[in-house]
C-alpha positions in Angstrom: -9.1 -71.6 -40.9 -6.2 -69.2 -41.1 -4.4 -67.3 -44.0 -2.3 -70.4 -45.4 0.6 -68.4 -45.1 0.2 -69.0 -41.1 -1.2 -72.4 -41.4 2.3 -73.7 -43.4 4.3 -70.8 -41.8 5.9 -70.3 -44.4 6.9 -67.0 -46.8 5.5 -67.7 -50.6 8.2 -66.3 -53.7 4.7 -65.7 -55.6 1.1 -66.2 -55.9 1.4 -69.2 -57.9 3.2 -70.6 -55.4 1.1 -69.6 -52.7 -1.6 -70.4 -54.8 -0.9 -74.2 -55.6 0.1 -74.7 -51.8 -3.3 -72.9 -50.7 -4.8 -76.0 -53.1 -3.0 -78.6 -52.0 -3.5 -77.9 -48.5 -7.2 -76.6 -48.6 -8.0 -80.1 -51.0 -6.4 -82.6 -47.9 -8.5 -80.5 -45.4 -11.5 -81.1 -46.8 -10.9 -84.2 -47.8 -10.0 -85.3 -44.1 -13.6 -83.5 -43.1 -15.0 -85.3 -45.5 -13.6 -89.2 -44.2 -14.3 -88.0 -41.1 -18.1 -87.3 -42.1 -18.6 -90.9 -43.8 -17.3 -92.7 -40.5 -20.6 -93.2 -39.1 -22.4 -94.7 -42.4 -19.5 -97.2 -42.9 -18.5 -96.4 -46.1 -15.0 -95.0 -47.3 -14.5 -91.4 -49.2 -14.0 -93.9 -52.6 -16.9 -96.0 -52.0 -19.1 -93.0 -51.5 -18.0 -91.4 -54.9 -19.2 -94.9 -56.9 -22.2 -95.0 -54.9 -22.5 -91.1 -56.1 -21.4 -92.5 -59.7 -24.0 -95.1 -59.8 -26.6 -93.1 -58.7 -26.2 -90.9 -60.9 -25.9 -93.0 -64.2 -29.3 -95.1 -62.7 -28.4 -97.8 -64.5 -25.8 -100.5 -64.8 -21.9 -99.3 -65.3 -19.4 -101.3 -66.1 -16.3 -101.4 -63.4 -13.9 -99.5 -66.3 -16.7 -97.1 -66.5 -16.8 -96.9 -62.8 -12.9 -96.6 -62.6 -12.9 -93.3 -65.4 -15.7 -91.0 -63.4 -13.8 -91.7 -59.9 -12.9 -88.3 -58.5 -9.9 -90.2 -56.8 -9.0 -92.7 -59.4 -8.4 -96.3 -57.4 -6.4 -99.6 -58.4 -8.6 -100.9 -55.5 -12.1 -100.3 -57.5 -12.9 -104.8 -57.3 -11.9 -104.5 -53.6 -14.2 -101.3 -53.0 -16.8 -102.7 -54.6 -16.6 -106.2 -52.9 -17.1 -104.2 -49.6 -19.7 -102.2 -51.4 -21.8 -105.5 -52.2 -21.2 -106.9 -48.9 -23.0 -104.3 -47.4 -26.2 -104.4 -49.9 -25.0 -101.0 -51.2 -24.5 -102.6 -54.7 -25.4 -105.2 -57.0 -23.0 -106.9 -59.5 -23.6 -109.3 -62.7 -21.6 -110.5 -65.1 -21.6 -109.9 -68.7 -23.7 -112.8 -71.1 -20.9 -112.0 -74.2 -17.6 -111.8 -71.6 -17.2 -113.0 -68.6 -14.2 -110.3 -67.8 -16.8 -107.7 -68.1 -18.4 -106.7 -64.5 -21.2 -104.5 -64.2 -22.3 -103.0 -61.3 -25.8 -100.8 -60.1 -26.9 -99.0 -56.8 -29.5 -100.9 -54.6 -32.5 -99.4 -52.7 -30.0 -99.6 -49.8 -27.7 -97.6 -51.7 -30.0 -94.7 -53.0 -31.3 -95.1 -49.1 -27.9 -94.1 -47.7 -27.2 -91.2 -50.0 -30.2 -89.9 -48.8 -29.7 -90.0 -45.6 -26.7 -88.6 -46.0 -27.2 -85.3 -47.8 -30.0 -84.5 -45.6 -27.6 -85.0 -42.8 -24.7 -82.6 -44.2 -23.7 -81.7 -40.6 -21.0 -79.5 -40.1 -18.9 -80.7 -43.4 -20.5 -78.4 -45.2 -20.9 -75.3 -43.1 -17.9 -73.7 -44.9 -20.1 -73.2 -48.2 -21.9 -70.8 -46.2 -18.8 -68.3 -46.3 -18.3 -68.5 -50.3 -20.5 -66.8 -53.0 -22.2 -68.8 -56.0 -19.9 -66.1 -57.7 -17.0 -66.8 -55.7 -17.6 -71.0 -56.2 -17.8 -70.1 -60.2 -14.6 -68.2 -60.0 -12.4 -71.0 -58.3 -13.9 -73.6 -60.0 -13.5 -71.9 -63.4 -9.8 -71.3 -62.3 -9.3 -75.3 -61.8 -10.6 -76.1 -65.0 -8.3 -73.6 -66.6 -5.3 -75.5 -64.8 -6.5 -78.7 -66.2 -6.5 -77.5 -69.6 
């Protein structure tokens, strides 16, 4: 990938600015590479992060739950999860004390997927091989310090 300056042609008045549009840009790249990558499982970029979310909690979440750790927060988490279930990916019940209450947990299916998935990384990933862990610190210590 070239200098962003090239890939926007464009002339930056600052850093900042040069800096925000690098993000911007360099986020919907690798976003794209990443949709791209999920095609052959089925699954959609937002479907993979609850899968990753569920996983990770190993136990039941409720949907609100679910909706708050989304990397890409969705009105569309019911739907996602609908498609989610119909593929055996995910289990849902109901809360006993409210019926409004949805919970939802990763099936063997599920975990089965995301492991075939991360030890197929394919070229998605290849990039890392060009950053530091020190260099990975820095920007992501950079992005927490513009969140606050």
């Amino acid at each position: 990938m070239a200098k962003i300056d090239i890939e926007v042609k464009t002339k930056f008045k600052n850093n900042k600015h040069r800096f925000i549009t690098n993000l911007i840009f360099t986020s919907n790249w690798f976003r794209n590479m990443v949709v791209e990558y999920l095609k052959p499982y089925g699954i959609s970029f937002q479907q993979f992060n609850i899968l990753r979310i569920l996983k990770g909690a190993n136990n039941w979440l409720t949907m609100n739950d679910i909706k708050a750790l989304m990397v890409e927060k969705s009105p569309n988490t019911t739907r996602l999860a609908d498609k989610l279930i119909d593929k055996g990916l995910v289990d849902r019940k109901r809360s006993d004390n409210d019926r409004r209450v949805v919970y939802l947990a990763i099936t063997e299916k599920g975990k089965e997927l995301l492991t075939t998935i991360d030890n197929n990384p394919g070229n998605y990933m290849e990039f890392m091989n060009r950053i530091t862990e020190e260099d990975a610190k820095f920007v992501s210590d950079v992005f927490d310090k513009m969140r606050g």
